[in-house]
Z-matrix of the N, CA and C atoms (Angstrom, degrees):
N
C 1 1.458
C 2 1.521 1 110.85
N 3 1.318 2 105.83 1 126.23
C 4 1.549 3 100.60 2 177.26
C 5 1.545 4 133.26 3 71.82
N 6 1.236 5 80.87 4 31.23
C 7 1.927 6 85.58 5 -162.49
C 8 1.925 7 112.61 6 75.04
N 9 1.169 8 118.90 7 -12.62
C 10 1.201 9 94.82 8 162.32
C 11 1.508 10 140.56 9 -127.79
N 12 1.347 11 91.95 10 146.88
C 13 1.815 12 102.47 11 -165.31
C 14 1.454 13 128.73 12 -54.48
N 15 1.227 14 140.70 13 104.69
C 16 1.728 15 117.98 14 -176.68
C 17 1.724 16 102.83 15 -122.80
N 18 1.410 17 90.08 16 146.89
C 19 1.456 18 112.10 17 -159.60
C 20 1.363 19 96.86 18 -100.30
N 21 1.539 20 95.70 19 128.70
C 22 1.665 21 97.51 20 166.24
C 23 1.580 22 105.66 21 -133.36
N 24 1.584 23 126.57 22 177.16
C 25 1.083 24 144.51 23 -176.44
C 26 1.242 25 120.57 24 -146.02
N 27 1.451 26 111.30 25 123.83
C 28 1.412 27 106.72 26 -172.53
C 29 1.959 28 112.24 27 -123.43
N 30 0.970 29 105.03 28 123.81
C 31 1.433 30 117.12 29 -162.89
C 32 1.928 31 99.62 30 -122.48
N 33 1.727 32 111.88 31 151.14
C 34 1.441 33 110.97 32 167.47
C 35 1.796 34 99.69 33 -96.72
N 36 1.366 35 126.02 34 155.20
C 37 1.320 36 134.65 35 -175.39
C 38 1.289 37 101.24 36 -79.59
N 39 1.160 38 88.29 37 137.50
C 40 2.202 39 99.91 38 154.24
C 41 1.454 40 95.13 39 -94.82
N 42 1.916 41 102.07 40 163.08
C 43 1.583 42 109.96 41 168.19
C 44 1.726 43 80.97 42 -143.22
N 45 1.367 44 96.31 43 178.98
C 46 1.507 45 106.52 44 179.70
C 47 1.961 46 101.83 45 -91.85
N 48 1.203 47 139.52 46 162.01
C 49 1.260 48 148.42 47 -131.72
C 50 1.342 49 106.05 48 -174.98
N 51 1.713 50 135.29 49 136.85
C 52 1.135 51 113.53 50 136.96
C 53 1.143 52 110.00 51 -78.55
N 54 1.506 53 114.62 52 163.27
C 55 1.593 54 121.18 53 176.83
C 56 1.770 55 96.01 54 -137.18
N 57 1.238 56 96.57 55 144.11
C 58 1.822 57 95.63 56 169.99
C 59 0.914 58 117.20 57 -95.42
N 60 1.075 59 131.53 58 178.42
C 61 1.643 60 146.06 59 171.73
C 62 1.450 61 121.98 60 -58.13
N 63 0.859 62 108.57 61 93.54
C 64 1.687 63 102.01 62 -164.06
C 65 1.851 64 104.46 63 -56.86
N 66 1.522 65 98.81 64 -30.02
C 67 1.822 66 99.19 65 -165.16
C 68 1.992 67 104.74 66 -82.36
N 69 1.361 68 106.80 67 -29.74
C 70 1.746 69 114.27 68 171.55
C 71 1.640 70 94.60 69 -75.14
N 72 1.472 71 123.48 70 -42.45
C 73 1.794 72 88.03 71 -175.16
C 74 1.386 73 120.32 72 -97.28
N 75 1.169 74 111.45 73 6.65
C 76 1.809 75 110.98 74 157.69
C 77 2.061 76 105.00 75 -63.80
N 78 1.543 77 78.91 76 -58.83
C 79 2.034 78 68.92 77 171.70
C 80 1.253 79 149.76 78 -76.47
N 81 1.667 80 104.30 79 -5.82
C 82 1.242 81 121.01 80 169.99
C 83 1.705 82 118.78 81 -62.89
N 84 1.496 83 117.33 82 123.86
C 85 1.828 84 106.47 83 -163.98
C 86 1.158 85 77.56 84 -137.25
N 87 1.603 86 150.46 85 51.08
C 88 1.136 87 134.53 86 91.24
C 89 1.510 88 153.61 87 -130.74
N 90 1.279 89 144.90 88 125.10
C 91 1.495 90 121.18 89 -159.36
C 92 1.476 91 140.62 90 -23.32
N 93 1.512 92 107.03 91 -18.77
C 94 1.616 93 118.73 92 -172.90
C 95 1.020 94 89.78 93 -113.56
N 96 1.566 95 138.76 94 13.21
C 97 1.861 96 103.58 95 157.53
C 98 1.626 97 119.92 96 -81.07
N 99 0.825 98 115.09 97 -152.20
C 100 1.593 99 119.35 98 -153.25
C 101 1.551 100 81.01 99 -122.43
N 102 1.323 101 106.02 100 146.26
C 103 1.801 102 120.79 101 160.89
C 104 1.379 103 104.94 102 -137.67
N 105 1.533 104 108.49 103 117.34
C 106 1.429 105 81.04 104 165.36
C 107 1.529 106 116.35 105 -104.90
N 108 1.935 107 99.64 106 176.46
C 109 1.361 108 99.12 107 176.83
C 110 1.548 109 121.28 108 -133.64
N 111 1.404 110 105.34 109 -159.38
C 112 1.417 111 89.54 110 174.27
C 113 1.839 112 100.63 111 -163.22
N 114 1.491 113 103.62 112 178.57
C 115 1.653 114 96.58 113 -152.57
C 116 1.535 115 96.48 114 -110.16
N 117 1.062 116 107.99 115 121.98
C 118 1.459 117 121.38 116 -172.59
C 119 1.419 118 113.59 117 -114.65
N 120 1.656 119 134.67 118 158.25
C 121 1.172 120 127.66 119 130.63
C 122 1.275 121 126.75 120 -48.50
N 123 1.769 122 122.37 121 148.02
C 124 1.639 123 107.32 122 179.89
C 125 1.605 124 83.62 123 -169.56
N 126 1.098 125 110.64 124 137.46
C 127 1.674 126 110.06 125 -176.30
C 128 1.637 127 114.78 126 -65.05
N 129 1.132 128 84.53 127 138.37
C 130 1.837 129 99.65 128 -175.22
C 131 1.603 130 105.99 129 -86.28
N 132 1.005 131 140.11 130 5.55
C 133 1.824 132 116.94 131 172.89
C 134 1.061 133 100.33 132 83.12
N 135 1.647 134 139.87 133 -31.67
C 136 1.317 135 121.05 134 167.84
C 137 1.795 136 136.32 135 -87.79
N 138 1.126 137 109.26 136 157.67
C 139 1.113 138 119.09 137 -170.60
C 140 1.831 139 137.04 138 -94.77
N 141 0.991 140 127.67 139 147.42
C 142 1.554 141 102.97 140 -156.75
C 143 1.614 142 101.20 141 -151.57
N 144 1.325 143 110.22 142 134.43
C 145 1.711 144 127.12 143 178.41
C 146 0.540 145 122.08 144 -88.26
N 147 1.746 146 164.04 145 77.64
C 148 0.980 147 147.49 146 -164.89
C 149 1.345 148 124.59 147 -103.21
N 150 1.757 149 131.42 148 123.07
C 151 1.737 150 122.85 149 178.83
C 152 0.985 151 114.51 150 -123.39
N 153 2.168 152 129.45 151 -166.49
C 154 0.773 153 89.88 152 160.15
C 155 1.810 154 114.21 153 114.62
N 156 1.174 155 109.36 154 140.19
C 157 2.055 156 99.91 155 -174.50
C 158 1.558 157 84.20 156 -81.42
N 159 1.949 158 102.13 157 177.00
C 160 1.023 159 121.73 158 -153.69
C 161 1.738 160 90.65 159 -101.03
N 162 1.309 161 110.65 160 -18.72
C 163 1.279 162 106.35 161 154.51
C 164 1.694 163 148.07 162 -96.41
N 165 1.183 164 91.72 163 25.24
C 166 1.451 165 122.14 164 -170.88
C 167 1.378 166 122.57 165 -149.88
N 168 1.053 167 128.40 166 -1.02
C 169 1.575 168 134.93 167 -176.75
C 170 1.387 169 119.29 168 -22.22
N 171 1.276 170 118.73 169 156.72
C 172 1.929 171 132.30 170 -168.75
C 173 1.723 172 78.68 171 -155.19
N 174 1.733 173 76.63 172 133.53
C 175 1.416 174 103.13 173 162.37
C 176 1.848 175 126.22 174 -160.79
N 177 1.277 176 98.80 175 161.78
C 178 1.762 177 109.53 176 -148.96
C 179 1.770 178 80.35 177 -120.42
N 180 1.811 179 102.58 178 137.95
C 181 1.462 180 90.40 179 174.55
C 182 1.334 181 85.00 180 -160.94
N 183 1.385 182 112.36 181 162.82
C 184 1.785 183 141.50 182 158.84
C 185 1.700 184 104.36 183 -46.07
N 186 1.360 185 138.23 184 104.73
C 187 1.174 186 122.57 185 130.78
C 188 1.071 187 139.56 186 -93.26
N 189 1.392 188 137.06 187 -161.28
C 190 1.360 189 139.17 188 136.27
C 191 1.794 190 126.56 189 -28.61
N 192 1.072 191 98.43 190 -64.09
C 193 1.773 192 122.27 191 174.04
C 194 1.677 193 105.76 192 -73.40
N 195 0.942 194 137.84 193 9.26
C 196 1.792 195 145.87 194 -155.14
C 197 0.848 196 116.70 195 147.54
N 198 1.802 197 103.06 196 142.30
C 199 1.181 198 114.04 197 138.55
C 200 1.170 199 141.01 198 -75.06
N 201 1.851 200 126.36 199 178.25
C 202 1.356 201 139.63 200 165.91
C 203 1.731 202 102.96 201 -33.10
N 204 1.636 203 100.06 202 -51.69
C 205 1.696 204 119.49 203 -133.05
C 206 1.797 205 62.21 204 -71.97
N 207 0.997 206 118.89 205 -90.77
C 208 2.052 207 126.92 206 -167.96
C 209 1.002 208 97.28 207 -3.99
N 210 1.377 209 145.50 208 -71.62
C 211 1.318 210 133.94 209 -140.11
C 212 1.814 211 94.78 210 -96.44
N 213 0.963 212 162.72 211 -31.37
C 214 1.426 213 155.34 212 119.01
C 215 1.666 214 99.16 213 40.97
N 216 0.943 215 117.90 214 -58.21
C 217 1.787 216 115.33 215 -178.36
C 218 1.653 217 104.83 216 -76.58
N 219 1.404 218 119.71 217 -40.05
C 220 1.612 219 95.89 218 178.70
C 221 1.750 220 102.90 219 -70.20
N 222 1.357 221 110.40 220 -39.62
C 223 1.621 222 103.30 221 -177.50
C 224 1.779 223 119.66 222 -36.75
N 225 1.438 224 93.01 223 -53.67
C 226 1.404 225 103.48 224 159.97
C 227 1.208 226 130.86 225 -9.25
N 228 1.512 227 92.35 226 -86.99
C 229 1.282 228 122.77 227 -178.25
C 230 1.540 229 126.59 228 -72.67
N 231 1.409 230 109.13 229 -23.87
C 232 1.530 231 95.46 230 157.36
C 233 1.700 232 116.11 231 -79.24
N 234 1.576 233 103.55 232 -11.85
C 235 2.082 234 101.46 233 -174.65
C 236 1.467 235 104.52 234 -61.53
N 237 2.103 236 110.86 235 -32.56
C 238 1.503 237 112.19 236 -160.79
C 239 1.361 238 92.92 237 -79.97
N 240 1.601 239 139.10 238 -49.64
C 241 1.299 240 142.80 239 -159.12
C 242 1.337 241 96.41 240 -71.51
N 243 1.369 242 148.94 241 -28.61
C 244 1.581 243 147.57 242 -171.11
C 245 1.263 244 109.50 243 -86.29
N 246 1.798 245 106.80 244 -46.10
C 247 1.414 246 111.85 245 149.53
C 248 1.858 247 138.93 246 -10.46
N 249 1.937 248 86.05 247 -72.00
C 250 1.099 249 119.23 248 -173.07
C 251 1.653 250 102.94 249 -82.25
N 252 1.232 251 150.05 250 -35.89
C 253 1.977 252 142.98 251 127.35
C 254 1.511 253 103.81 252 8.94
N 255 1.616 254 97.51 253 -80.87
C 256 1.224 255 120.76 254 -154.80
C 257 1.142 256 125.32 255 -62.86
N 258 1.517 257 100.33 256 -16.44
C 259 1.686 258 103.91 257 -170.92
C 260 1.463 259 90.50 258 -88.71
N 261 1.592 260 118.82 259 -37.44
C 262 1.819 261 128.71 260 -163.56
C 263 1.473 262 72.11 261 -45.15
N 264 1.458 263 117.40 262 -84.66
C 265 1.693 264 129.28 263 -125.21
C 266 1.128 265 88.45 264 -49.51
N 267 1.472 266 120.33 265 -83.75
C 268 1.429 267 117.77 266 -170.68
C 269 1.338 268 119.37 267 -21.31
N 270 1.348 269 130.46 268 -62.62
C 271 1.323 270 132.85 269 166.64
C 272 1.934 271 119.78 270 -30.09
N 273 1.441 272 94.87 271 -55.41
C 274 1.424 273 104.82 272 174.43
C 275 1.339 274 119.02 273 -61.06
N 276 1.755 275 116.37 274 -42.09
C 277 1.585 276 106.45 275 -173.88
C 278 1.788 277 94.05 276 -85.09
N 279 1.199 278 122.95 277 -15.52
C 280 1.638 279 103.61 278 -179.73
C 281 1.626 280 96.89 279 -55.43
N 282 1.533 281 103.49 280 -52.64
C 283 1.502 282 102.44 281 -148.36
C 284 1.409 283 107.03 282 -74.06
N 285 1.379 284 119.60 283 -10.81
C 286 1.606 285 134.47 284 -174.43
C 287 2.128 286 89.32 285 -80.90
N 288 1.240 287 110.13 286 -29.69
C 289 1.559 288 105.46 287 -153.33
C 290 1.934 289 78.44 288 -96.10
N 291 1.049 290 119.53 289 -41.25
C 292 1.791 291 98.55 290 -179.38
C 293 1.752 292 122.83 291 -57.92
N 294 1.712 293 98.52 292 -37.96
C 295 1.291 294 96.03 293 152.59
C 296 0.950 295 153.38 294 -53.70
N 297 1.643 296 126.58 295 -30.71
C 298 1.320 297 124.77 296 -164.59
C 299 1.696 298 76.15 297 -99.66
N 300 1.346 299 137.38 298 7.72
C 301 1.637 300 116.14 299 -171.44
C 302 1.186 301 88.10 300 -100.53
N 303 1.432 302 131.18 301 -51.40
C 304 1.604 303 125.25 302 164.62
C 305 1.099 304 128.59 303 -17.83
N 306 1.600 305 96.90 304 -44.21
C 307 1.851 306 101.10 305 -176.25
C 308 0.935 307 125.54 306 -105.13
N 309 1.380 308 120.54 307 5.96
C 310 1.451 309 133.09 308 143.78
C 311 1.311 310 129.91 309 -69.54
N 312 1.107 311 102.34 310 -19.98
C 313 1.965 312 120.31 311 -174.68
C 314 1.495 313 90.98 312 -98.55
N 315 1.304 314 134.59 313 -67.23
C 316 1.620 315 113.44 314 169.22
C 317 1.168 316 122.75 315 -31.79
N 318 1.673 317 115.87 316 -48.17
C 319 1.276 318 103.92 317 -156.48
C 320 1.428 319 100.29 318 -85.37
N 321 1.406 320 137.10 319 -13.29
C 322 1.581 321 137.69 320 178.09
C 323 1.591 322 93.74 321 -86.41
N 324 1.083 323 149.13 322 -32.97
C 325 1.463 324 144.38 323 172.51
C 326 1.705 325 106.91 324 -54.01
N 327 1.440 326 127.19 325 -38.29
C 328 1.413 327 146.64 326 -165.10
C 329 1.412 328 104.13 327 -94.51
N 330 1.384 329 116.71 328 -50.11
C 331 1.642 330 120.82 329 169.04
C 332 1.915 331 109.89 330 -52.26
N 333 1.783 332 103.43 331 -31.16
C 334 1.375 333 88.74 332 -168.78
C 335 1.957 334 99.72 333 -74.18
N 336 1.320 335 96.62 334 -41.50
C 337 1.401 336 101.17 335 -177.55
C 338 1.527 337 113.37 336 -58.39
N 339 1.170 338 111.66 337 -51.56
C 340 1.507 339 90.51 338 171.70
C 341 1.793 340 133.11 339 -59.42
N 342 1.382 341 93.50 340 -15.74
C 343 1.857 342 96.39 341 -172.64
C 344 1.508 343 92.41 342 -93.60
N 345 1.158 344 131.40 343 -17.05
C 346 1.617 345 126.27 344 165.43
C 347 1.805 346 109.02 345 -51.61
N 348 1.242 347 91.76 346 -69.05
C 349 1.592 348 117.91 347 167.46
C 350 1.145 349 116.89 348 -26.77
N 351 0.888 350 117.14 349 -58.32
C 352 1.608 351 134.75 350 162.41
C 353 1.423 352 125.88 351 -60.53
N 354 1.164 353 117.12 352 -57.61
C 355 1.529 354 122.15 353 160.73
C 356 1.481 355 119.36 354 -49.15
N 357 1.692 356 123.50 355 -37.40
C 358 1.464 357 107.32 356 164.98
C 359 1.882 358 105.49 357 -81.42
N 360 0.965 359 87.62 358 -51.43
C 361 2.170 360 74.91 359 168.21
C 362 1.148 361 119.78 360 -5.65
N 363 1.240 362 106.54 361 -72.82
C 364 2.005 363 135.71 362 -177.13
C 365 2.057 364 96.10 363 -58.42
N 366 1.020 365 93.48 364 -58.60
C 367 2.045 366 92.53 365 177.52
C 368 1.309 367 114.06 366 -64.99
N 369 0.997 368 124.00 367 -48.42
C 370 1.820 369 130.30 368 151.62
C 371 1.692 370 106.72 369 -25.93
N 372 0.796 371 94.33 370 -80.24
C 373 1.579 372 110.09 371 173.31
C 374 1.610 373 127.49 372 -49.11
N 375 0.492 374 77.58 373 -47.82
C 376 1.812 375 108.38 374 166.07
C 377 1.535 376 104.49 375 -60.65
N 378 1.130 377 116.33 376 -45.88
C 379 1.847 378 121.83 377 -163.00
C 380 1.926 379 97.88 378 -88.01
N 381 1.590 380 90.86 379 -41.93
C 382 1.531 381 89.48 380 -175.51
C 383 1.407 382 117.40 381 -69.11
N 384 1.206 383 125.95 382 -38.14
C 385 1.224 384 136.02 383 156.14
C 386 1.683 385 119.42 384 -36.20
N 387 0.999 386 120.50 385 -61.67
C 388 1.380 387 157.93 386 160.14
C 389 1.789 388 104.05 387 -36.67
N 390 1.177 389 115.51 388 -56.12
C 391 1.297 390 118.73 389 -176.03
C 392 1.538 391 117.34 390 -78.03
N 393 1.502 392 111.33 391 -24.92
C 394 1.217 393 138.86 392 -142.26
C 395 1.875 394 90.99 393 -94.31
N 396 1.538 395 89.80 394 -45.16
C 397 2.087 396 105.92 395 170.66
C 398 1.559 397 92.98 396 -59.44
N 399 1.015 398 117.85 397 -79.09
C 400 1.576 399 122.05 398 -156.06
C 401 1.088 400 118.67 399 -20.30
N 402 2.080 401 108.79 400 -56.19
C 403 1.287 402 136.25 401 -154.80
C 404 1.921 403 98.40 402 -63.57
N 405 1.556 404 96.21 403 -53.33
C 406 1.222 405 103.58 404 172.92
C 407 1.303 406 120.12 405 -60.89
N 408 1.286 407 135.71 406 -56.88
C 409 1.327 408 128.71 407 176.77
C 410 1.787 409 117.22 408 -42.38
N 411 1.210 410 95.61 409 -35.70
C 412 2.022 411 102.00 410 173.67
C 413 1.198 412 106.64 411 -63.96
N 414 1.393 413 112.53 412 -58.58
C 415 1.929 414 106.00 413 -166.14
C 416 1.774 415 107.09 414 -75.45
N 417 0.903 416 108.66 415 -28.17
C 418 1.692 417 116.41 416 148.90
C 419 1.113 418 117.06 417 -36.81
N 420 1.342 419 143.51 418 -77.27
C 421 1.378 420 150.50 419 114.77
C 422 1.116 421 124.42 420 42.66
N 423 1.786 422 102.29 421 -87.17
C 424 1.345 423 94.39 422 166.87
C 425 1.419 424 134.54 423 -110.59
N 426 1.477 425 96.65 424 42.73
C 427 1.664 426 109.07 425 154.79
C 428 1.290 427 117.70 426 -79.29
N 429 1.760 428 95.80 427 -39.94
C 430 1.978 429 91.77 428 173.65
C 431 1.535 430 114.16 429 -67.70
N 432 1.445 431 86.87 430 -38.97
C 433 2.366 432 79.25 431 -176.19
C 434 1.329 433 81.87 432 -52.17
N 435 1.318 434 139.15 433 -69.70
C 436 1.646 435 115.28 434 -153.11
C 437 1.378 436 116.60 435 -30.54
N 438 1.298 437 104.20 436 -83.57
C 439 1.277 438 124.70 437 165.73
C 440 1.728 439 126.03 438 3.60
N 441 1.839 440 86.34 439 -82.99
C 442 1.411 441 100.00 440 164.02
C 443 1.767 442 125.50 441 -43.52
N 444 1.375 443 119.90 442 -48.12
C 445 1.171 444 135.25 443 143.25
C 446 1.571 445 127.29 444 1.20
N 447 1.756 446 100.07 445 -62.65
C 448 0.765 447 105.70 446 174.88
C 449 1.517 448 122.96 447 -114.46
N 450 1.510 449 129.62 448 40.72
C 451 0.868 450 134.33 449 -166.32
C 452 2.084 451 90.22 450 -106.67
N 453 1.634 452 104.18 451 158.84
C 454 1.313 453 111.57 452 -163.05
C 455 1.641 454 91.77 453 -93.73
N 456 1.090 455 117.39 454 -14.71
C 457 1.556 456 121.43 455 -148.91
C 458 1.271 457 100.44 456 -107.60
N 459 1.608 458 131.21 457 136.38
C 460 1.226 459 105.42 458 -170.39
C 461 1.665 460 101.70 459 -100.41
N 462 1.209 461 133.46 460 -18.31
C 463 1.558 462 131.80 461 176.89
C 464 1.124 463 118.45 462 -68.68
N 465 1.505 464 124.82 463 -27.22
C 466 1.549 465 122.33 464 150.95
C 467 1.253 466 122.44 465 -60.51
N 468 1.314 467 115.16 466 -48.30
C 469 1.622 468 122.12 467 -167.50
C 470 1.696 469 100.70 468 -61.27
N 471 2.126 470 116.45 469 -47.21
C 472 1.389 471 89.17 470 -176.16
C 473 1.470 472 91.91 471 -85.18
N 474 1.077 473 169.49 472 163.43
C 475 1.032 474 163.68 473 -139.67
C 476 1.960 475 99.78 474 105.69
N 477 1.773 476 94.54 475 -84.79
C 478 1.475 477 94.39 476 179.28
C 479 1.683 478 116.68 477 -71.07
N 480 1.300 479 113.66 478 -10.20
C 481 1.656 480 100.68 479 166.61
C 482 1.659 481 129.89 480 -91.40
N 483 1.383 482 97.48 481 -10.31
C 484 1.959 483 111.51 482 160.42
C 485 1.536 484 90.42 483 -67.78
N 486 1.334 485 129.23 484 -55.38
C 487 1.256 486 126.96 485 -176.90
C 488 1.531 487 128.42 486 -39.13
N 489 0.765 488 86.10 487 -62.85
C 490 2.105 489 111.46 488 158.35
C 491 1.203 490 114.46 489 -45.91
N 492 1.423 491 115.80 490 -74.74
C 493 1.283 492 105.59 491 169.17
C 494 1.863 493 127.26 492 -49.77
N 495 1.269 494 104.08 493 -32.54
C 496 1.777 495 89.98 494 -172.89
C 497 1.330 496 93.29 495 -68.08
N 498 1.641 497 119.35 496 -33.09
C 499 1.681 498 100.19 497 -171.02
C 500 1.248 499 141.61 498 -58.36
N 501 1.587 500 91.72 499 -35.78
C 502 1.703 501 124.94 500 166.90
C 503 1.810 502 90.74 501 -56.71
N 504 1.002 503 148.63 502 -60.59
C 505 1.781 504 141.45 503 -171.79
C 506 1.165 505 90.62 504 -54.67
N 507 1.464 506 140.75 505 -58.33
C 508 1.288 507 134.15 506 -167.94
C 509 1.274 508 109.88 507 -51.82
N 510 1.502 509 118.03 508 -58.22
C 511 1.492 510 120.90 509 178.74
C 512 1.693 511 119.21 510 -30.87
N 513 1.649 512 88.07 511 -61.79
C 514 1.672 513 101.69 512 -173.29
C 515 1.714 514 106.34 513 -71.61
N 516 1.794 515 134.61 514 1.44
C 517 1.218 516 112.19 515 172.56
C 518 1.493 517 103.01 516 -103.85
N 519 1.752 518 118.82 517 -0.66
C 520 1.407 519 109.48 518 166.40
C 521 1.358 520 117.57 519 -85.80
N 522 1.632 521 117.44 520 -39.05
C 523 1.483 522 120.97 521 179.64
C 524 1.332 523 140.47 522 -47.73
N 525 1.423 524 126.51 523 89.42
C 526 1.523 525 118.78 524 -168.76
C 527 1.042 526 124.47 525 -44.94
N 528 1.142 527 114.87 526 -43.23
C 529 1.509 528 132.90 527 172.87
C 530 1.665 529 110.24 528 -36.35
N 531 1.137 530 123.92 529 -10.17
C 532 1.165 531 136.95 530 -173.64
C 533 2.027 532 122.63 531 -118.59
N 534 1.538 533 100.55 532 -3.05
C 535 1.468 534 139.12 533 157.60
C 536 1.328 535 98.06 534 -95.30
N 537 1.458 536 147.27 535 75.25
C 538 1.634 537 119.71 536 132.79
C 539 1.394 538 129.93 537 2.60
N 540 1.671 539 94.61 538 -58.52
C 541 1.843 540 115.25 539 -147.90
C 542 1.366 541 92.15 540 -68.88
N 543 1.441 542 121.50 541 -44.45
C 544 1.557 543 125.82 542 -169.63
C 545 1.702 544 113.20 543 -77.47
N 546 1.540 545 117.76 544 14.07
C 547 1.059 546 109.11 545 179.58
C 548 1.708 547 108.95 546 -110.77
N 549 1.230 548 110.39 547 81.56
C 550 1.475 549 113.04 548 -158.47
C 551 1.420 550 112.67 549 -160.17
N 552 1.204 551 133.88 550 149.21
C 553 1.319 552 122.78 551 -162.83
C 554 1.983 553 85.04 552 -105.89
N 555 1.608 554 100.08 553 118.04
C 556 1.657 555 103.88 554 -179.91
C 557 1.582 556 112.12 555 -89.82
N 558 0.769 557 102.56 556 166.10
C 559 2.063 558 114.35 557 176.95
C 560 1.898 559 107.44 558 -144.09
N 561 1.030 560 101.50 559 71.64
C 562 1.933 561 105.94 560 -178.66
C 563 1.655 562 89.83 561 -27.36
N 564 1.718 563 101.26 562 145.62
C 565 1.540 564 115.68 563 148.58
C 566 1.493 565 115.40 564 -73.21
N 567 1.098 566 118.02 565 -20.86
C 568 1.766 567 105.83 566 -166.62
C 569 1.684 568 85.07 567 -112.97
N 570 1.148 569 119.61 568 176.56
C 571 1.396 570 130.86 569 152.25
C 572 1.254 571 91.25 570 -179.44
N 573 2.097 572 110.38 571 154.43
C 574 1.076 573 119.40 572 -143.65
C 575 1.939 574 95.31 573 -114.46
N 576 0.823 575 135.40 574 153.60
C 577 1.422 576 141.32 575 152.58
C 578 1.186 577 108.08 576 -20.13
N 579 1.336 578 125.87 577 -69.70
C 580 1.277 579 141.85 578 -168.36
C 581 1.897 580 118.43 579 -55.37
N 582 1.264 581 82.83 580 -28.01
C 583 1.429 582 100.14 581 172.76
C 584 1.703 583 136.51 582 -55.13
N 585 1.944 584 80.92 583 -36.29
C 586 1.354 585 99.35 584 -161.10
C 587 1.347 586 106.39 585 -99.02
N 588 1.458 587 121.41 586 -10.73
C 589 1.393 588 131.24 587 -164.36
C 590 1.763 589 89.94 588 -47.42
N 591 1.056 590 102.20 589 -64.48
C 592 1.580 591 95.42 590 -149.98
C 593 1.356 592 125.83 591 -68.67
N 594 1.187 593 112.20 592 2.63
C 595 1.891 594 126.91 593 172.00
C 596 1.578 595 117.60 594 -112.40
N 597 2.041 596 101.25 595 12.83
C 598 1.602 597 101.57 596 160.76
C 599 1.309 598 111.39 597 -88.50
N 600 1.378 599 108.08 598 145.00
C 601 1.905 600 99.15 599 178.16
C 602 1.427 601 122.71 600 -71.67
N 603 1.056 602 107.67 601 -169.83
C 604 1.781 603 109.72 602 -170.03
C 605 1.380 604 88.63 603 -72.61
N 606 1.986 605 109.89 604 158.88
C 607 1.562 606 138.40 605 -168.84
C 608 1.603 607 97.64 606 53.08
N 609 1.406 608 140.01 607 11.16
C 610 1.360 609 116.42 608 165.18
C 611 1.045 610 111.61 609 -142.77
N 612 1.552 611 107.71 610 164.09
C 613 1.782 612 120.75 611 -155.88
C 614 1.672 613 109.00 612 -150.37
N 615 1.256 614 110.73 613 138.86
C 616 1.557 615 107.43 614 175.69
C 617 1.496 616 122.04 615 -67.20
N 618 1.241 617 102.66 616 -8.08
C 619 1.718 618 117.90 617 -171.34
C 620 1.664 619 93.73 618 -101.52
N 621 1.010 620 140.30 619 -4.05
C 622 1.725 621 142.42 620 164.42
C 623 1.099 622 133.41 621 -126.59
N 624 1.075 623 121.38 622 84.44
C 625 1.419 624 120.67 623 -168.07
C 626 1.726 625 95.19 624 -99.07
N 627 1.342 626 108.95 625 140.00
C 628 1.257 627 125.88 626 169.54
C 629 1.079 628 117.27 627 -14.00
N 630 1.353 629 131.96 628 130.23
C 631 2.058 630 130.88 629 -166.15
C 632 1.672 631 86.56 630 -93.78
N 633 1.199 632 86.70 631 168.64
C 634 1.798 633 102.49 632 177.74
C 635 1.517 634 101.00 633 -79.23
N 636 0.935 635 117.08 634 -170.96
C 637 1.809 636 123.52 635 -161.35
C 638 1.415 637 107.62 636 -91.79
N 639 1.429 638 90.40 637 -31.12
C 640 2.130 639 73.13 638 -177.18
C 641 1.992 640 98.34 639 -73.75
N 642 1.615 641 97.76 640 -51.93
C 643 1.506 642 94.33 641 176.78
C 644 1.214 643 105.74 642 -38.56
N 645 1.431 644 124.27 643 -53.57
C 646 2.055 645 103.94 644 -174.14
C 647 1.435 646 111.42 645 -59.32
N 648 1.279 647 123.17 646 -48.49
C 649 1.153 648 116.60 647 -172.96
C 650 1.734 649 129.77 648 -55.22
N 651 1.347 650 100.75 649 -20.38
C 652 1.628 651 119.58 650 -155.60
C 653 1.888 652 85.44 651 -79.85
């Protein structure tokens, strides 16, 4: 029904039986001797339906009070109602499995934004630091021109003002302020998996994204 398959099995019953001796009543040659026997399985003539998990089984059988054929309408009717289970669940874990994929794709959409976030943080930081050298390397600078300035000697004095000057170059190759291009809030085109690990929340990972439904189910 409905696209789905249900398995049944149909088997005749054993019951337990005495049975005699087949080899004492070939030799028995008269009605009042003794045979003995013993209690065996031996198929009973009845018939049996079986559905259903292997831990839960339903079954339709021949009694006394009924037949197989009688109970044929509840069989039925539990195939359409098991039917009708099967279609819910499925329905439910699809729609349970689009969800948790939803919220994996938010939450890797939010991981990227936050590790962006983070990455100018660190350049922010980075610049202030950076600017913070420069400033110093200048007034550094021109403590030695002072200095030099006032030195009596003139091979020291240019001495410490070549000095000055390379520092002042140093200044201006740490100072951002002296990068335009780097004054900009960036967003990389590529970013790596690895990147993002650490701004997914707890139970999720960029390396697992939600299995498909039979995989969850299995």
């Amino acid at each position: 029904m409905e696209g789905i398959a249900t398995g049944f099995s149909m088997f005749e019953e054993y019951e337990n039986r005495p049975v005699m001796n087949e080899d004492e009543l070939k030799e028995a040659k008269y009605d009042w001797q003794r045979v003995r026997s013993t209690v065996q399985k031996v198929r009973s003539g009845k018939l049996v339906i079986r559905t259903g998990s292997r831990h839960s089984p339903v079954s339709w059988a021949d009694r006394k009070r009924w037949s197989l054929a009688d109970r044929l309408p509840g069989l039925f009717a539990y195939v359409e109602q098991s039917t009708v289970e099967t279609i819910e669940q499925c329905t439910r874990k699809e729609r349970e499995h689009i969800e948790r994929r939803q919220a994996w794709e938010q939450a890797l959409e939010r991981a990227r934004q936050l590790h962006v976030t983070d990455l100018n943080r660190r350049r922010l930081d980075d610049q202030l630091a950076a600017s913070r050298r420069a400033g110093d390397l200048r007034r550094y600078a021109d403590r030695i021109d002072r200095l030099a300035d006032a030195m009596d000697d003139a091979e020291p004095a240019l001495q410490a003002h070549q000095w000055a000057a390379w520092t002042r170059s140093e200044a201006d190759l740490n100072d951002p302020l002296l990068r335009p291009t780097d004054l900009a809030y960036v967003t990389p085109e590529q970013i790596k998996d690895s990147d993002l690990e650490a701004f997914m929340p707890r139970g999720m990972s960029v390396w697992r994204p939600p299995p498909p439904v039979d995989d969850a189910g299995s």
